[in-house]
Backbone as a ProteinNet text record, in pm:
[ID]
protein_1_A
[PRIMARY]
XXXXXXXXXXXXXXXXXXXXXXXXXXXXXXXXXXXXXXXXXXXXXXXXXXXXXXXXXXXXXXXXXXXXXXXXXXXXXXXXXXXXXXXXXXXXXXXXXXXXXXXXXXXXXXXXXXXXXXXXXXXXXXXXXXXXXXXXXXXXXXXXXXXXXXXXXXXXXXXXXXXXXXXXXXXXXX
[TERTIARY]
4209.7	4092.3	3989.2	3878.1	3758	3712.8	3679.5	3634.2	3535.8	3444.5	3302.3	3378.5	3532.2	3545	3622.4	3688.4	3818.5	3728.5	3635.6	3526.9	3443.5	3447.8	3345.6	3424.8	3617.2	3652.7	3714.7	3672.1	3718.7	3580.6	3466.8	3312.1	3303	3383.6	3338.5	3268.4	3205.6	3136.5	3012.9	3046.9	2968.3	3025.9	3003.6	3072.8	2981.9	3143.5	3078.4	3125.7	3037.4	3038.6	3035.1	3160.2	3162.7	3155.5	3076.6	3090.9	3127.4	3213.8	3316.4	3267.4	3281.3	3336.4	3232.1	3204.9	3129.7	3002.4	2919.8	2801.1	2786.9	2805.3	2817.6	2930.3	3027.8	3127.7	3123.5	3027.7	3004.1	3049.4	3174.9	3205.9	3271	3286.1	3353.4	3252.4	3123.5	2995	2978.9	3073.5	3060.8	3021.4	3111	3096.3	3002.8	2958.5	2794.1	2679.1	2690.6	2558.9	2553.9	2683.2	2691.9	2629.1	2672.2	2614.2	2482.7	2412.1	2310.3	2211.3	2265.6	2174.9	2176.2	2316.9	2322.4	2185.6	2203.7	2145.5	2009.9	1937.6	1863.2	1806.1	1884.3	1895.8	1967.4	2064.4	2134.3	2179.1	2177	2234.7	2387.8	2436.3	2584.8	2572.6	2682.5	2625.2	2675.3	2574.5	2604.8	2679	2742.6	2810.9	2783.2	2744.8	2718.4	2835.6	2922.4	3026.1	3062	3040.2	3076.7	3217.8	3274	3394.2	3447.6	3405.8	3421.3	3438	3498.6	3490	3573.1	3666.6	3697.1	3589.5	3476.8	3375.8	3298.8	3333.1	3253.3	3310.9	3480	3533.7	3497.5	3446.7	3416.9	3307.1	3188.6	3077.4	3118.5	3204.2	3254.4	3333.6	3408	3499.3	3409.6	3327	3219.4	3135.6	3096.6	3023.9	3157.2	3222	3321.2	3283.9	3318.8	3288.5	3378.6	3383.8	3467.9	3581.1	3486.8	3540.4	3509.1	3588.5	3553.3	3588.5	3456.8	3502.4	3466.1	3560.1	3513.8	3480.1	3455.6	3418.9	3400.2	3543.5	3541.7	3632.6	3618.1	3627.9	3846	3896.3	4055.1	4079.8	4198.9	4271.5	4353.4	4323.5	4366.3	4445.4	4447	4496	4456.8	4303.4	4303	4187	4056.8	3966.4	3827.6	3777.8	3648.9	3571.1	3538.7	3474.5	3553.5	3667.9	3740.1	3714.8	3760.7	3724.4	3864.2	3926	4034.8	4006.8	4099.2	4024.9	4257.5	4256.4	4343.3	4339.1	4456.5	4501.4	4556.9	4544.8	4590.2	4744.4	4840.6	4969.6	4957.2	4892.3	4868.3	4836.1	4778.2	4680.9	4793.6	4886.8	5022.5	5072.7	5012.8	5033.6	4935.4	4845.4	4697.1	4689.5	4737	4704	4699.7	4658.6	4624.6	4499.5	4413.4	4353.7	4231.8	4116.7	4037.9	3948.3	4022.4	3960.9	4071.5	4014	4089.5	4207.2	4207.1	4285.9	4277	4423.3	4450.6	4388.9	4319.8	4239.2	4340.5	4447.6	4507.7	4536.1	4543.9	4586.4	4429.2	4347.6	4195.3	4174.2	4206.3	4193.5	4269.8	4425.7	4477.5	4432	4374.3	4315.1	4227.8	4136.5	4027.9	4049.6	4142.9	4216.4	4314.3	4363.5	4409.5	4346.8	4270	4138	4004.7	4003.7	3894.8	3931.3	4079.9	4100.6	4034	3986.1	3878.8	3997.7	3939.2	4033	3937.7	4018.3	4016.1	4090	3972.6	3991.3	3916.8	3969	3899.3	3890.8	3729.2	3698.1	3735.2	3805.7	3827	3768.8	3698.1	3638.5	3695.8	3786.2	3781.7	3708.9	3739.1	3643.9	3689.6	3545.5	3581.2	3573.9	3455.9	3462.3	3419.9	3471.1	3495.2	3429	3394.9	3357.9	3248.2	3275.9	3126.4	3001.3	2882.9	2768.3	2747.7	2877.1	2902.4	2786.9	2713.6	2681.3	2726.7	2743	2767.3	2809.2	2908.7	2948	2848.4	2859.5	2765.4	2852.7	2968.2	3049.9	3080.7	3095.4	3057.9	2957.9	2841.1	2689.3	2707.6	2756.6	2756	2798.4	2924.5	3009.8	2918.4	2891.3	2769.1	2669.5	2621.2	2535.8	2564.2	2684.9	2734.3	2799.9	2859.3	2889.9	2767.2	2720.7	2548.1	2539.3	2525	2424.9	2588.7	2684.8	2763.5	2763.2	2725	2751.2	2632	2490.7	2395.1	2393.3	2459.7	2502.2	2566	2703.7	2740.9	2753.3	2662.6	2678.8	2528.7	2508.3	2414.8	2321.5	2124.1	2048.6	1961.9	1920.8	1823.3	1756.8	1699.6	1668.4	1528.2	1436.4	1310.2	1224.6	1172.5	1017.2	958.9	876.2	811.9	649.8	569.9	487.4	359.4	266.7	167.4	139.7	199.6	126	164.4	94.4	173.8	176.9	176.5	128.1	48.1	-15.4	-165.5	-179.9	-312.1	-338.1	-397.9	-352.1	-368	-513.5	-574.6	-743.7	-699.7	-826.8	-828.4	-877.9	-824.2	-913.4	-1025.7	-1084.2	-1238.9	-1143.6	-1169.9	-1123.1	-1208.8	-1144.4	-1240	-1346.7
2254.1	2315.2	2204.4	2218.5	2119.4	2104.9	2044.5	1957.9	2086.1	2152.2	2205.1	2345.3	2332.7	2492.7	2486.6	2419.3	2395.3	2360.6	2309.5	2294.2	2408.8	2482.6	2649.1	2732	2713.1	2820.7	2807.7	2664.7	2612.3	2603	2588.3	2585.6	2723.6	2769.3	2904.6	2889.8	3013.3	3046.7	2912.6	2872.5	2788.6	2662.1	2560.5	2411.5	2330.4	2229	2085.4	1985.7	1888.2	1775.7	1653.9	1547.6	1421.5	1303.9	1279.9	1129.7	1003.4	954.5	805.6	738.7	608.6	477.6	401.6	233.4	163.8	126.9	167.8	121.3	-29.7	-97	-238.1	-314.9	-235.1	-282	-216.5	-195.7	-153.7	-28.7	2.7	133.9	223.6	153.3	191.8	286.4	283.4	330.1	516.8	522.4	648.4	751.3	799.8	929.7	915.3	787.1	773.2	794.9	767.1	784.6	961.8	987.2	1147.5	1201	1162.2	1252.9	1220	1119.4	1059.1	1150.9	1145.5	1231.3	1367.6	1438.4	1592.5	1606.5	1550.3	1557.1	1650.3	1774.1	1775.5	1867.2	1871.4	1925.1	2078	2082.5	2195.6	2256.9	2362	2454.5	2398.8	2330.4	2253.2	2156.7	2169	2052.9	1947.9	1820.2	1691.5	1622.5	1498.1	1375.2	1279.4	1191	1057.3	992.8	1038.8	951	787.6	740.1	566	571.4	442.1	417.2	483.5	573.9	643.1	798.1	864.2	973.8	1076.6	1005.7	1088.1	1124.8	1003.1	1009.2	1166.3	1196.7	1361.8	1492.4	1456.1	1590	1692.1	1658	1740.4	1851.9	1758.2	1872.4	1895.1	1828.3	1967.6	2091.5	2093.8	2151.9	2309.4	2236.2	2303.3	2405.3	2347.9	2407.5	2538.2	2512.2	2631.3	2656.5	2607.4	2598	2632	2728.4	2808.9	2680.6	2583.4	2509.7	2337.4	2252.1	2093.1	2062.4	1942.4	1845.3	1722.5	1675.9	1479.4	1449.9	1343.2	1260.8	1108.5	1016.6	883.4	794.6	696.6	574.5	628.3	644.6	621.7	547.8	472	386.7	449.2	519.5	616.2	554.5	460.2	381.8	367.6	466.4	506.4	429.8	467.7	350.7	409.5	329.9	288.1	463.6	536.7	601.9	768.7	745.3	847.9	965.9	1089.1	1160.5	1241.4	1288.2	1354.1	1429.9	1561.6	1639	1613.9	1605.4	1574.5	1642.8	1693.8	1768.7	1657.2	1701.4	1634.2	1548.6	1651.3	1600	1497.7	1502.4	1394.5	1279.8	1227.2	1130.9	1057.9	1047.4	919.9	843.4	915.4	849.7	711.7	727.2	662.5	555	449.7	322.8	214	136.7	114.3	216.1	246.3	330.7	214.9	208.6	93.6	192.7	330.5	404.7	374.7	399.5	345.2	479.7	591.7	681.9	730.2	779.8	810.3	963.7	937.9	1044.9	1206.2	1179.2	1313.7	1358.1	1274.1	1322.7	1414.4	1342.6	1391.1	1525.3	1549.4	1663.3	1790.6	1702.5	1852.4	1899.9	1813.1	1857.4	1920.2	1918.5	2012.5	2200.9	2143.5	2243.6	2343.7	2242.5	2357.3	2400.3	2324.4	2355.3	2473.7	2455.3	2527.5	2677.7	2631.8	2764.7	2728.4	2631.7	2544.9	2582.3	2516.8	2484.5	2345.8	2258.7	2138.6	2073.6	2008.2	1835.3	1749.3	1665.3	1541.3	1517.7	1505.5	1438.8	1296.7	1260.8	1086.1	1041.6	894.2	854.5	753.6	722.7	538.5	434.5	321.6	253.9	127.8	55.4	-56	-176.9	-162.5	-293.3	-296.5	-336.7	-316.4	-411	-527.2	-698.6	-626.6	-740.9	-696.1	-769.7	-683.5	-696.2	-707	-651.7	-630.1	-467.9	-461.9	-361.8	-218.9	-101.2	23.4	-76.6	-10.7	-32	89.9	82.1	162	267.6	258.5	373.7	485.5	421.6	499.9	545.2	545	547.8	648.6	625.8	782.5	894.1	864.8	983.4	1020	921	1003.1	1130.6	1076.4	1170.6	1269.5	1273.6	1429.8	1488.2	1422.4	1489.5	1563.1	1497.5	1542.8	1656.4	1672.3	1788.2	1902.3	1883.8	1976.6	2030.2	1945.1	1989.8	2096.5	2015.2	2096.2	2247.1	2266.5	2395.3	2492.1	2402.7	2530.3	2532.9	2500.5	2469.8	2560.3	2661.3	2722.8	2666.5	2667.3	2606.7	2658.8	2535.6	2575.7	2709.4	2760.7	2859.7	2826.6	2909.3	2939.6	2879.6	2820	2739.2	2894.8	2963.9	3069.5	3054.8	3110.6	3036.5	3149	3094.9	3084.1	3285.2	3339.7	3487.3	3549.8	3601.6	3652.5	3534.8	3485.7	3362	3343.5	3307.5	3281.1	3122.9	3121.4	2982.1	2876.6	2814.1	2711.2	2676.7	2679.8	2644.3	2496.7	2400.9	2260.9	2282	2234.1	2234.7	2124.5	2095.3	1996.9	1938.9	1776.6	1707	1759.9	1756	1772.9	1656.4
204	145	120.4	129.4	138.6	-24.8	-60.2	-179.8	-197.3	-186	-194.2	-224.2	-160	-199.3	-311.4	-334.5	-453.5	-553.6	-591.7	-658.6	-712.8	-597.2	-584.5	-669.4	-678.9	-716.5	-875.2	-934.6	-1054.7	-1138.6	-1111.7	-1173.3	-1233	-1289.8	-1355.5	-1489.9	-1533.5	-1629.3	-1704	-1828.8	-1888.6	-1861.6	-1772.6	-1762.4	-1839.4	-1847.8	-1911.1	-1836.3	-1801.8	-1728.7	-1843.7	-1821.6	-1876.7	-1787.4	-1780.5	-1676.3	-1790.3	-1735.6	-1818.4	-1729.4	-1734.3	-1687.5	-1745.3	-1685.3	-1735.8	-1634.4	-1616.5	-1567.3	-1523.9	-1658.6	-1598	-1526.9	-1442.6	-1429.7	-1240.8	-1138.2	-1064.8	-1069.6	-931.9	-921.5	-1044.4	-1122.4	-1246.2	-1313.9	-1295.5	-1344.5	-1275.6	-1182.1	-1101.6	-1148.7	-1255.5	-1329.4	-1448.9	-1493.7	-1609.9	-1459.5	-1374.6	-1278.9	-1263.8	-1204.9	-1183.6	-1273.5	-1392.7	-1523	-1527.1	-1525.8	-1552	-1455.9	-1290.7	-1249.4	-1236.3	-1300.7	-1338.3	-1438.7	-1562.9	-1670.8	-1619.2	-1662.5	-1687.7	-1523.4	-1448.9	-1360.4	-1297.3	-1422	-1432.5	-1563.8	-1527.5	-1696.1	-1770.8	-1643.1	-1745.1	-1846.9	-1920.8	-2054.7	-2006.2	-2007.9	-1938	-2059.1	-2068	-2156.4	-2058.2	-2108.8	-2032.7	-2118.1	-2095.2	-2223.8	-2214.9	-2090.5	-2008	-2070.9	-2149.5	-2141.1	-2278.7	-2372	-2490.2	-2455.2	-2397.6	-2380.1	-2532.2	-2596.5	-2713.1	-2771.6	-2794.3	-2955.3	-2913.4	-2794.3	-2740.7	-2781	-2774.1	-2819.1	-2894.5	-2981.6	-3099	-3026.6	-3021.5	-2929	-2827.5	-2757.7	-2581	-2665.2	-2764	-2780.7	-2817.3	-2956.9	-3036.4	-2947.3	-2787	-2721.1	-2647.3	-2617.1	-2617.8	-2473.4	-2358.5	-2221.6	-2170.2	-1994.8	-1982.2	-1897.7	-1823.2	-1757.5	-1809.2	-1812.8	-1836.7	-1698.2	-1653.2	-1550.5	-1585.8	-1622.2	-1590.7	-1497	-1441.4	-1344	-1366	-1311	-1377.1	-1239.8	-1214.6	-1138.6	-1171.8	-1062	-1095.8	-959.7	-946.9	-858.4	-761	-720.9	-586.4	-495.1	-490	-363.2	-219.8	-223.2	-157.6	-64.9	42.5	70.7	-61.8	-53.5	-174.5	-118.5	-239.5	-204.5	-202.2	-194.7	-175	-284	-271.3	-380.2	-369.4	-528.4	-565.4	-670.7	-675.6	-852.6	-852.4	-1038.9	-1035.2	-1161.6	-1223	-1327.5	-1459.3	-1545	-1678.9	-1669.8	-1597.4	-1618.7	-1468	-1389.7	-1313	-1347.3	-1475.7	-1487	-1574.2	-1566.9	-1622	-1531.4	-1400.5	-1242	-1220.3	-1293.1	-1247.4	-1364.6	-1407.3	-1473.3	-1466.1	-1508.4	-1649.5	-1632	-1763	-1770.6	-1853.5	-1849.9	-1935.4	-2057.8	-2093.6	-2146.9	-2276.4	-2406.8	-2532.8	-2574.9	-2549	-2555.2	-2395.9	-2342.4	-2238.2	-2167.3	-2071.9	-2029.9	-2003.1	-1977.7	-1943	-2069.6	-2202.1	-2338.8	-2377.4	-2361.3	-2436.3	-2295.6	-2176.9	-2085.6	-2156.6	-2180.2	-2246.8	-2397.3	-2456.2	-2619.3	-2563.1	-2482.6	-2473.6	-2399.8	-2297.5	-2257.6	-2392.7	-2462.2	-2584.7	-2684.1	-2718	-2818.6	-2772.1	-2668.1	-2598.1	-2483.1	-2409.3	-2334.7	-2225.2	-2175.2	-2047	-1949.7	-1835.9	-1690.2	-1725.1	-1752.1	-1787.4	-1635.9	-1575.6	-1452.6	-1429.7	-1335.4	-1320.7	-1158.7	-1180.4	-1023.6	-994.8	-991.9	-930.4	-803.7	-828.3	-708	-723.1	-613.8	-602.6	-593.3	-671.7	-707.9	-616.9	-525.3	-438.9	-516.6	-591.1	-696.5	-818.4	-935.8	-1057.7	-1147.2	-1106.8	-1157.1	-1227.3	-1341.3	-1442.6	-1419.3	-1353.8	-1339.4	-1128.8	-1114.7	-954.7	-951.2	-874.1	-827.8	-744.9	-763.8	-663	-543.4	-491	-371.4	-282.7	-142.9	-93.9	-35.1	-40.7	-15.7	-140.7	-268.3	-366.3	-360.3	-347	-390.2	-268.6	-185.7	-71.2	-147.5	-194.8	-245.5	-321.9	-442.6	-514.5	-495.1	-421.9	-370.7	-303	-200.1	-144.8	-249	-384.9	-509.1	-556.6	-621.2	-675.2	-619.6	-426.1	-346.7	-366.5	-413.9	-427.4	-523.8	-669.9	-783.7	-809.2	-764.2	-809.3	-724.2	-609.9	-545.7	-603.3	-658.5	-733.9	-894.9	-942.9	-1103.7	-1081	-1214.7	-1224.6	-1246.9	-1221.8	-1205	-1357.2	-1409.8	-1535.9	-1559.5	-1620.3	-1663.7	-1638.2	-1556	-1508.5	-1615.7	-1605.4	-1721.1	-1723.1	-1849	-1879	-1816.2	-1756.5	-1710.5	-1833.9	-1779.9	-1900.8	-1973.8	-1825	-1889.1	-2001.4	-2080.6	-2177.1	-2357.6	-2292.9	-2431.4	-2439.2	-2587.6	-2620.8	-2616.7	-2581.5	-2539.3	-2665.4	-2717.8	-2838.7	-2843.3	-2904.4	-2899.7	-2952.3	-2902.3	-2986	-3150.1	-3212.2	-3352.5	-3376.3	-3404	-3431.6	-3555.8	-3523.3	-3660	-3765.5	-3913.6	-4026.6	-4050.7
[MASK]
++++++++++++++++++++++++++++++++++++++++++++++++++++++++++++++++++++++++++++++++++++++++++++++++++++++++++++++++++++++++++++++++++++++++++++++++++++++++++++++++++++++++++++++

């Protein structure tokens, strides 16, 4: 099954998007860019969480979302760039972890707290060095992520356009 469809059939209802990792640490930055360029682009609730993704729980939980997806840099084994969605009880497979509480523990709190279909997009990360830049094979994935996400994640809500509202007069200073 193709990434775009297994994706298509888990994006239900109200999602929340967390992008983890560290920005300054190159590919590690994957899922803060994702989010960074979801943000503001779609009706899902974004987290730019970088390497803190607990300090969020509270408001993903609060927001009561039908679906959670992370999206964070994991060690796949695989070549730079690769992409995997991986389930909670999967993620004891995948360490060391550079996140301060273990990501499959904070997937299933939200999953029991919330009733979500709680996962994680994993991208492999080619290089990690702090103040190393995107690899350009990530920075691909990126972006065929992005043109997937914004496909099937519902699109903002129409701007109201002027008819029908009254138009603000200037006031004259006193």
């Amino acid at each position: 099954m193709s990434l775009a469809r297994l994706l298509a059939e888990r994006l239900k209802g109200s999602v929340a998007v967390i992008g983890i990792g560290n920005p300054l640490r190159g590919d590690d930055g994957a899922g803060c860019e994702i989010a960074r360029r979801l943000e503001g682009h779609s009706a899902a609730l974004v987290f730019n969480a970088e390497d803190i993704p607990e300090s969020h729980l509270v408001r993903i939980a609060a927001a009561r979302p039908d679906t959670v997806l992370f999206v964070d840099a994991v060690d796949l084994g695989a070549a730079p760039g690769s992409v995997a969605v991986l389930e909670a009880k999967q993620m004891a497979g995948y360490c060391p972890s550079t996140h301060r509480m273990p990501l499959g523990f904070l997937m299933e709190c939200l999953r029991r707290d919330t009733g979500a279909d709680v996962f994680l997009l994993a991208v492999q990360p080619g290089r990690i060095g702090f103040g190393e830049p995107m690899s350009a094979e990530v920075t691909a994935s990126i972006t065929l992520l992005i043109e997937t996400l914004e496909d099937l994640l519902p699109p903002l809500p129409a701007k109201t356009g002027s008819a029908g509202v009254a138009k603000l007069e200037r006031r004259q200073p006193c």
